[in-house]
PLY file of the C-alpha trace (Angstrom):
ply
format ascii 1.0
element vertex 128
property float x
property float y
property float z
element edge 127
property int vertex1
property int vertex2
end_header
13.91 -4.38 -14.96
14.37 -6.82 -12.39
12.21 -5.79 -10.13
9.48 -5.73 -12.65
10.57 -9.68 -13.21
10.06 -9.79 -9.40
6.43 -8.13 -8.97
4.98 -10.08 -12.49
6.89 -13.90 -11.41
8.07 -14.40 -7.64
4.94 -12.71 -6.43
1.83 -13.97 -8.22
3.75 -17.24 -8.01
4.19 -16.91 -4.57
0.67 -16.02 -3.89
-0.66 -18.90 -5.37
1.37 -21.52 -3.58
-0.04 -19.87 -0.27
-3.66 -20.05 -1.44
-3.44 -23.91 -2.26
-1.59 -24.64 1.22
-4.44 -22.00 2.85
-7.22 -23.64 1.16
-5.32 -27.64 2.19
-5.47 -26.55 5.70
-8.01 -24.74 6.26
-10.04 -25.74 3.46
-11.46 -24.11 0.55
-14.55 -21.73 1.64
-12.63 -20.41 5.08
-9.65 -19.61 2.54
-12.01 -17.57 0.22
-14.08 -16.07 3.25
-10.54 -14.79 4.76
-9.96 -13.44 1.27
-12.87 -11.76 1.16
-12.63 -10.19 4.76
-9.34 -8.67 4.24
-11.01 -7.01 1.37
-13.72 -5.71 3.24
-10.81 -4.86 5.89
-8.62 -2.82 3.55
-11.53 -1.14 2.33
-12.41 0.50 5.42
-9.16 0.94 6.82
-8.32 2.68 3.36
-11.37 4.99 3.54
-10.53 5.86 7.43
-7.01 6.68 6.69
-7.91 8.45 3.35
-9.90 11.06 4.95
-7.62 11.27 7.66
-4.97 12.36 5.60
-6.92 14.63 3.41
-8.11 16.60 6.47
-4.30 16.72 7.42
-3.32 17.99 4.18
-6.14 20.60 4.46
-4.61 21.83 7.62
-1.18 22.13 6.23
-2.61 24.39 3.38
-4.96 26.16 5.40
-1.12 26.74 7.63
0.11 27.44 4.38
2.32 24.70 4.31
3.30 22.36 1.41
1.76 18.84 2.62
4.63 16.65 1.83
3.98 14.25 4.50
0.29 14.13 3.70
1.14 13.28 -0.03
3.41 10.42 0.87
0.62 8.73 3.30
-2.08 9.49 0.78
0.47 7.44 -1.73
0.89 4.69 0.99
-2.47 3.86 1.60
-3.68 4.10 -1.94
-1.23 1.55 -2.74
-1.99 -0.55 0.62
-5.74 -0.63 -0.77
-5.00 -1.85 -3.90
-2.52 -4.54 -2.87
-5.75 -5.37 -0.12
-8.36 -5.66 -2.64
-5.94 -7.73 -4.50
-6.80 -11.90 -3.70
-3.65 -13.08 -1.86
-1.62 -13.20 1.13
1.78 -11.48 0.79
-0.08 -8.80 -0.75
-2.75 -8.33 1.83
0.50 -8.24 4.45
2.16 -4.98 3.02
-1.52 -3.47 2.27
-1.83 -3.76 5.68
1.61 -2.31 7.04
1.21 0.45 4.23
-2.51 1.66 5.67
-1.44 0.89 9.39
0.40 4.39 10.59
2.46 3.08 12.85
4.14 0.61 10.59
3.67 2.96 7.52
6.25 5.33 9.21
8.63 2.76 8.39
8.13 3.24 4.64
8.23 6.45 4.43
11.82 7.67 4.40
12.09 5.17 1.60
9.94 6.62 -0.41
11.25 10.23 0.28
14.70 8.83 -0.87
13.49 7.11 -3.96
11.19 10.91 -4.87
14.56 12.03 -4.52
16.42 10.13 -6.42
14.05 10.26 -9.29
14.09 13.94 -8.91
17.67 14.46 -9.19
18.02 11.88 -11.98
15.01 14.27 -13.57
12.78 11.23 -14.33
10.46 13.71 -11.93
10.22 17.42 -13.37
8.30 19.53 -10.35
6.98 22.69 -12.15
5.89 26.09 -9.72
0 1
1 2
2 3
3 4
4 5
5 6
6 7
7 8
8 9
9 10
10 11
11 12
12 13
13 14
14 15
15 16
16 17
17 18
18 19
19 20
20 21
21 22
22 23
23 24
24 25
25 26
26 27
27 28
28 29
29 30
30 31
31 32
32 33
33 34
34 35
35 36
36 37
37 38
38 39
39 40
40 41
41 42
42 43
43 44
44 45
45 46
46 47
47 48
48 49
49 50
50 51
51 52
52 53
53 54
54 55
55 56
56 57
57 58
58 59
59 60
60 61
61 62
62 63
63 64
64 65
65 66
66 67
67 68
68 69
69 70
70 71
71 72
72 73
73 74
74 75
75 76
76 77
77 78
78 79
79 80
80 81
81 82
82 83
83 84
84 85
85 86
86 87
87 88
88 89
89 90
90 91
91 92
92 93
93 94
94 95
95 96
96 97
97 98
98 99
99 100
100 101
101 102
102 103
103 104
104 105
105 106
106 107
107 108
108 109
109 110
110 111
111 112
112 113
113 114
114 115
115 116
116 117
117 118
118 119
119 120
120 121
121 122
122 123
123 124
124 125
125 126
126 127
């Protein structure tokens, strides 16, 4: 619950106090123009890395492997494009180290602890 507090409050709030300083020092239409360019950004980066990792999870099926690691990037940069294509600062900072693979490797074994946990709490149900 308080993490939902955090995302809804501290964030947006956040957010907004770094557009008015952006748009005091640099001024209004660079502020919007960055905005928009990150967008643009995010977009392609998403779109690069999104067929990247589909053609990796391709090749773990065609191996017959399960393509674990391919599902958790695929997760990571569909949530780095929407935080991108969201107006804002912090936001366009984690899109960014969510789509970027170097930096995305960081992220990962947290999310493979919180699948976990979920799982073995069974608020995830896997079905074969």
């Amino acid at each position: 619950m308080r993490y939902i507090l955090f995302f809804l409050i501290v964030i947006p709030a956040l957010e907004i106090g770094l557009l008015v300083l952006s748009g005091q020092t640099l001024g209004v239409l660079p502020t919007i123009l960055l905005i928009i360019f990150t967008g643009i950004l995010g977009a392609y980066l998403a779109k690069k890395q999104g067929l990247e990792t589909m053609r990796k999870a391709q090749q773990d099926m065609g191996y017959g492997q399960v393509p674990g690691d391919a599902i958790i990037d695929g997760l990571c940069i569909l949530v780095g494009a929407v935080l991108l294509l969201s107006p804002g600062f912090v936001t366009d900072a984690v899109g960014f180290l969510l789509l970027i693979p170097i930096t995305r490797k960081g992220f990962k074994p947290i999310l493979y602890k919180l699948f976990k946990k979920w799982i073995n709490n069974k608020n995830v149900i896997i079905y074969r």
